[in-house]
N, C-alpha and C positions, 0 to 999 in steps of 0.2 A: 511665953513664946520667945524662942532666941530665933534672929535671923541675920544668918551673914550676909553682910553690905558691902564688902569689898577685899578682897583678895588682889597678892602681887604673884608674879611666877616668873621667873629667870627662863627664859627659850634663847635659841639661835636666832632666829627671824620675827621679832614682834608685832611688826606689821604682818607677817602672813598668818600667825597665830592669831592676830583679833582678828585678820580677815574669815577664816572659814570658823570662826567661834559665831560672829556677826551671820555670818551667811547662812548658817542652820538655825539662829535663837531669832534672826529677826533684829538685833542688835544695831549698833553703829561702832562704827570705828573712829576713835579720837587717837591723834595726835598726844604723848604723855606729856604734864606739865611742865619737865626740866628740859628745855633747849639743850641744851650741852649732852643730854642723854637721849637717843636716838631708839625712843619704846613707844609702846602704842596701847590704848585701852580700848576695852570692849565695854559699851554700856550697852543696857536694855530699860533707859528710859523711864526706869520705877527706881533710881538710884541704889541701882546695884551697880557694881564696876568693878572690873579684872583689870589689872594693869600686868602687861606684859613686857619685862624689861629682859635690855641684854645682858646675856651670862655672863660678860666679861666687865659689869658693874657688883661692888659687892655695898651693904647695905650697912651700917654702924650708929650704935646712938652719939646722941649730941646730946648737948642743956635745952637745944633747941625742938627735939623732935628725930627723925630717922634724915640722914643722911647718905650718898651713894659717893662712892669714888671707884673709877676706872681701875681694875689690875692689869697686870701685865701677862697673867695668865688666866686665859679662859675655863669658865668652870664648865666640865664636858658631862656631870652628873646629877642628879637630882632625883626625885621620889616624889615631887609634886602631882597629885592626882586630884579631880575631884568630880563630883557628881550633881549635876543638872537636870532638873525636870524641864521639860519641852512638852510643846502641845503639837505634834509633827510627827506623819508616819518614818517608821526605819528606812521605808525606800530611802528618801529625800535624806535621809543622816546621810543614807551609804553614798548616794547621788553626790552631792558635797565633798563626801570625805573623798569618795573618786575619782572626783574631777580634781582634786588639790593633791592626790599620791598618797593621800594617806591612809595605812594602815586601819585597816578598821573590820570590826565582826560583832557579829550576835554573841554575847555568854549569858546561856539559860543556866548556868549553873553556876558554884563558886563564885558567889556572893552576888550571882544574877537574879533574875534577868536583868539587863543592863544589855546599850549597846555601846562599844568601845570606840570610841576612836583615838588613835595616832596622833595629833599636830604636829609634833614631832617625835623623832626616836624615841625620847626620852621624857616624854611629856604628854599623860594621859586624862583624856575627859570620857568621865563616863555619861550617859544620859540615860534615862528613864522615861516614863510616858506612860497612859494608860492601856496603850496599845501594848509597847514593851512589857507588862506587869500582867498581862493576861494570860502569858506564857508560865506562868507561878502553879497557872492549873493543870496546867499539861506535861506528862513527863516524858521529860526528852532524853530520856538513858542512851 
């Protein structure tokens, strides 16, 4: 069995990305470890953990372990996606993501079902559920 335990992800707003990550999984929002670095993690308690840092830190090795240092230019792109099971109907995703702006929809197809959301622009969580994977039987041409 492989299980991912923890994942970082570069956003504009770290606290608002743990916050509605947190608000649909049930999660908490922490405060990230580096003082100097103004991020924030999403845990769910079974030691899993998201750390959401800002885009305008980049990340390099040391002798010591991973290091972050401030640039002077903001990274405005990225490709970071990933996909979450939840025990939680679609309303309540859409509910969340609504009330936060963001973007978000059903895809029964092209690599669905899955439902999407936005955090931001540029920064996509998909989710899953038993409810979302029911749609597998039904063709939605």
């Amino acid at each position: 069995m492989v299980e991912i335990r923890h994942v970082s992800v570069s956003v504009s707003n770290p606290e608002r990305a743990a916050s509605i990550l947190a608000e649909i999984t049930g999660g908490q929002v922490r405060r990230f470890r580096s003082p100097r670095m103004n991020g924030a993690c999403w845990d769910e308690n079974l030691n899993h953990l998201i750390e959401f840092l800002p885009n305008s830190y980049l990340m390099f090795p040391t002798e010591y372990g991973a290091d972050f240092k401030e640039m002077d230019t903001v990274q405005n792109f990225n490709s970071t996606h990933f996909l979450l099971e939840v025990d939680l109907p679609m309303s309540k995703i859409k509910e969340v993501a609504d009330r936060y702006g963001c973007e978000n929809r059903f895809r029964p197809k092209c690599g669905g079902p899955l439902y999407d959301v936005w955090i931001e622009e540029q920064f996509l969580v998909e989710f899953s559920s038993d409810e979302i994977r029911q749609y597998e039987k039904v063709d939605t041409n």
